[in-house]
Phi, psi and omega in degrees: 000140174247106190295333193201133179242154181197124188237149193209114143093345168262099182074250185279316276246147173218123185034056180263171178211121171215129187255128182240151199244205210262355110318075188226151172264168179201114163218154184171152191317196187268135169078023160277347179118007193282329158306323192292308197291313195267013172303309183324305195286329175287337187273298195313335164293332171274324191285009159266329195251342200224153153283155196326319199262302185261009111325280221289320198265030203252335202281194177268132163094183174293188184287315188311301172330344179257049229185124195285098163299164176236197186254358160273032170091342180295120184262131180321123158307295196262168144250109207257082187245147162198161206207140154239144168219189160257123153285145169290143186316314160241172191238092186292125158273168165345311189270013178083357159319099167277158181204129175271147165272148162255356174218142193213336182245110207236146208211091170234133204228138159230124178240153184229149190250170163252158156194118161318112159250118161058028147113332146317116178264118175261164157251135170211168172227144183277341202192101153236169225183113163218128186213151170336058190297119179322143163325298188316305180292331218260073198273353207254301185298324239274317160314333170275004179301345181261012168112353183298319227220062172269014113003273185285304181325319178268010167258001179247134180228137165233083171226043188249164186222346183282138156296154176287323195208139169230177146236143185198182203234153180221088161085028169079010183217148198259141193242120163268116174257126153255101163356102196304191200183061210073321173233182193293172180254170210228132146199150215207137244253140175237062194269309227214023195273101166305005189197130164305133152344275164351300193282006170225037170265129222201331209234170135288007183274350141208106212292305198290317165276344175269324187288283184007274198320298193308330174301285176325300166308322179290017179280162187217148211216101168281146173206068186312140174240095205307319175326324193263331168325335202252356168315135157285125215239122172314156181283010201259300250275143178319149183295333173287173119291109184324144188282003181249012139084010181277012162251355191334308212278301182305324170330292204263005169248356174283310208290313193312293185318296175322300213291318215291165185218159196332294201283341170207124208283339190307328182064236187269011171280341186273320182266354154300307151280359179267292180298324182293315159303272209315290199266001138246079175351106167129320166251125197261351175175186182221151159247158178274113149255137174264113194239100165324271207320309205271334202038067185215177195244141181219149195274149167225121178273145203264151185197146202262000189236309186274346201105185148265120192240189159245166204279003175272004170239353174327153171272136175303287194306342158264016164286269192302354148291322164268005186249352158297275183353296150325285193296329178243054160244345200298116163318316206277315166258132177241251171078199192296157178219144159234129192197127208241143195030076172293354153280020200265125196056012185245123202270153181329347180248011176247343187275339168306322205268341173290267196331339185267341176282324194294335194286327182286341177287313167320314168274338159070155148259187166259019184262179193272007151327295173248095165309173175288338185260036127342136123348116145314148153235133175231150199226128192237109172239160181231156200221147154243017199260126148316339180281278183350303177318324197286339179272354204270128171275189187281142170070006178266319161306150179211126155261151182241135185214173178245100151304181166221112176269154216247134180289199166320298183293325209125316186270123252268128198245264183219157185301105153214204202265130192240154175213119173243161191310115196260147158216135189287319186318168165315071191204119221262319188228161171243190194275167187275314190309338167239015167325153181069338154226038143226170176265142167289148169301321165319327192289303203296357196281312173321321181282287226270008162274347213262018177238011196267165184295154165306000000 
C-alpha cells in the first residue's frame, strides 16, 4: 500500500507531497496534472524491475520529457522520488519460501540524473535509499493502531532499526550499502548506475527489500480496452489482469477454479455476479464458457430481460465494471489499483452506488468474508464527474490544478501541479495556515453546480 508520495523535478511536479489512505479520489480539469501522479507511481513501479532507459520509456513521451521544464525552457537535471508504504508481513520468494518481516512500514527514495556523455543523454541514478519508518514517526498509522482498520492494524510492525539501502561516499566514491538482513550487506559502486539497487534483489536473501520490491511491482495501472474485453482469451494468457483487462475471461475462469467448492461450483463468480447486479440493474450474472476445440475462455453476461449474450456484444461500460471488479475481487492479488474516470460509460444514477462499493471493497470488514491475512487493497481514481465528488467522505479527495508558483522575492515562477485536500464539513473559509491545501465547501459546492439544471 501506498502512503505517502513526494516528487521533485518529474514533469509539473516541484516539491510535491501527497499522503494517501487506502481509498482516493483526485479530480481536476484537463492538464492538471492527474495523469502526470500516475506516470510517477508508475515509473517508480518499473524503476523496481527495469533499467533506467526502459522504466523511462515504458511512460508517456521521451525520457527527456520527464524532466521538470521550468518556464524559461530550462529543463530540470534531477528527478527526486520517494514512497513510503506498507508491505505485508511475509513475503514468497521465487521458490515458493515464505519469509516473515519484522518491518513493514519502509520509506524509499530515489533520485536520478540526465548527463550529456559525447553528445548522449544517459539516466543514472545518483542516490537511493530504503529505511525503516518508526512507530513514533509513523503520523499516517497512528489511527489505525487503536484498531479502527484492522486490515491494516494487524499488519503493522516496527521492529527493524538499521537501513535497508543507503547511499554514502568511501574514499572520495558513492556507494550503494545494502543493509544486513540476516545475512552479511552488500556493496556496490554508484559512479555509472544504470539501475536501481531495488530491481536487482531477485531473492529473499534480503527478505526486507525483496518485499519493497515486490510491492512497488504489483501497483497495477488500469487502462481498459473494451475492444480486447470483449475478446475470447486463450486458456494460457497470465494469469493477472492486464492492464488493458484482454485477459479478463482466463482471469475469471482461474478465480472461478480456485474458489469454487462442492455446494457451489461457481466460487467467487457467484458474489461476483451478485455485486454486478446491485450496480447494474438488468444483469443477474456472469459465466465462464469453454470452448475445447479453440482452447479458449469466452465471458458470458447473464440478464433477467435478454438472456444470456457474450461479451463480444457487451456495453463498454458494462465491461469496464466488470473488469474494475475483477481485478479487486481477485483473492491471489491485491495491492494498489490505478484506474482513471470510472464514470466513463456508466450511467449517472449508478455512480453513487459504484464509488460507495468500490470504497467498501477497499476498506474490507471484520467478517469472514475477509479475513485478516486478505491481499490489502488500494485504489487511487481520477474523475472529472461533480457526481463522484459528491460521494467522497473526508479526506478521500484531492483537487488538482495547475498554478504559477511564486520564488523568494515574490515574483511568478514556473507552472506547476498543486493538490489540495476536499473536506466535506461546512466551511465557507479557511484558517491562513491551511489555504493552499484544502478546499472550501464553497469550491466543492461550486464543482458539484456544474451538474445542475441549466
Amino acid at each position: 500500500m501506498l502512503t505517502r508520495i513526494e516528487i521533485d523535478g518529474f514533469k509539473t511536479f516541484q516539491g510535491f507531497a501527497l499522503d494517501l489512505q487506502p481509498f482516493n479520489v483526485i479530480a481536476g480539469a484537463n492538464a492538471s496534472g492527474k495523469s502526470n501522479l500516475f506516470d510517477a507511481i508508475q515509473f517508480l513501479a518499473r524503476l523496481a524491475e527495469a533499467d533506467l532507459r526502459t522504466a523511462a520509456s515504458s511512460l508517456r513521451g521521451e525520457p527527456h520529457e520527464l524532466f521538470h521544464r521550468a518556464s524559461n525552457n530550462v529543463v530540470a537535471d534531477r528527478i527526486s522520488l520517494a514512497a513510503e508504504v506498507l508491505v505485508e508481513p511475509t513475503v514468497r520468494d521465487p521458490w515458493g519460501q515464505v519469509h516473515e518481516l519484522i518491518q513493514t512500514r519502509i520509506r524509499y527514495e530515489v533520485t536520478l540524473e540526465r548527463r550529456m556523455e559525447r553528445g548522449l543523454e544517459r539516466l543514472y541514478v545518483v542516490s537511493e535509499a530504503a529505511r525503516p519508518i518508526s512507530a513514533s514517526k509513523d503520523d499516517w498509522a497512528k489511527p489505525f493502531r487503536g484498531g479502527s482498520e484492522r486490515l491494516i492494524s494487524s499488519r503493522l510492525r516496527y521492529k527493524r532499526r538499521n537501513d535497508l539501502l543507503e547511499t554514502k561516499r568511501e574514499n572520495g566514491d558513492a556507494l550503494f550499502r545494502i543493509g544486513q538482513d540476516g545475512n552479511a550487506g552488500r556493496k556496490r559502486p554508484a559512479v555509472a548506475a544504470e539501475a536501481t539497487v531495488l530491481s536487482s534483489i531477485t531473492s529473499a536473501e534480503f527478505k526486507h527489500l525483496f518485499a519493497l520490491r515486490e510491492e512497488l511491482r504489483s501497483w497495477r495501472f488500469l487502462q481498459l480496452d473494451p475492444a480486447g474485453l470483449r475478446n475470447a482469451v486463450d486458456q494460457h494468457a497470465p494469469e493477472r489482469l492486464e492492464p488493458s483487462g484482454w485477459n479478463l475471461a482466463a482471469v475469471l475462469a482461474r478465480i472461478r477454479v480456485e474458489s469454487s467448492t462442492v455446494d457451489d461450483e461457481q466460487g467467487l463468480l457467484t458474489d461476483l455476479s451478485a455485486d454486478l447486479a446491485h450496480l447494474l440493474p438488468g444483469i443477474s450474472g456472469i459465466r465462464i464458457r469453454e470452448d475445447e476445440a479453440e482452447h479458449q475462455w469466452q465471458v458470458l453476461i447473464q440478464t433477467r430481460a435478454a438472456g444470456q449474450y457474450s461479451s463480444r456484444v457487451a456495453s463498454d461500460g458494462t465491461l469496464r465494471v466488470l473488469a474494475l471488479l475483477t481485478a479487486l475481487s481477485d483473492p491471489r492479488f491485491g495491492g494498489l489499483v490505478c484506474f482513471e474516470e470510472p464514470e466513463n460509460g456508466v450511467h449517472p444514477g449508478r455512480i453513487k452506488p459504484l464509488i460507495e462499493y468500490l470504497r467498501d471493497v477497499v476498506a474490507g470488514d471484520d467478517g469472514e468474508d475477509n479475513p485478516v491475512d486478505a491481499p490489502l487493497l488500494q485504489l487511487i481514481l481520477t474523475t472529472h464527474s461533480p457526481v463522484v465528488v459528491g460521494c467522497l467522505g473526508r479526506d478521500e479527495g484531492f483537487f488538482f490544478e495547475s498554478v504559477t508558483s511564486v520564488d523568494g522575492s515574490g515574483r511568478p515562477g514556473d507552472v506547476v501541479t498543486r493538490a489540495r485536500s476536499v473536506r466535506r464539513e461546512f466551511q465557507q473559509t479557511l484558517d491562513p495556515d491551511d489555504v493552499g491545501h484544502l478546499v472550501t465547501h464553497g469550491e466543492v459546492e461550486r464543482y458539484l453546480a456544474t451538474v445542475g439544471p441549466e
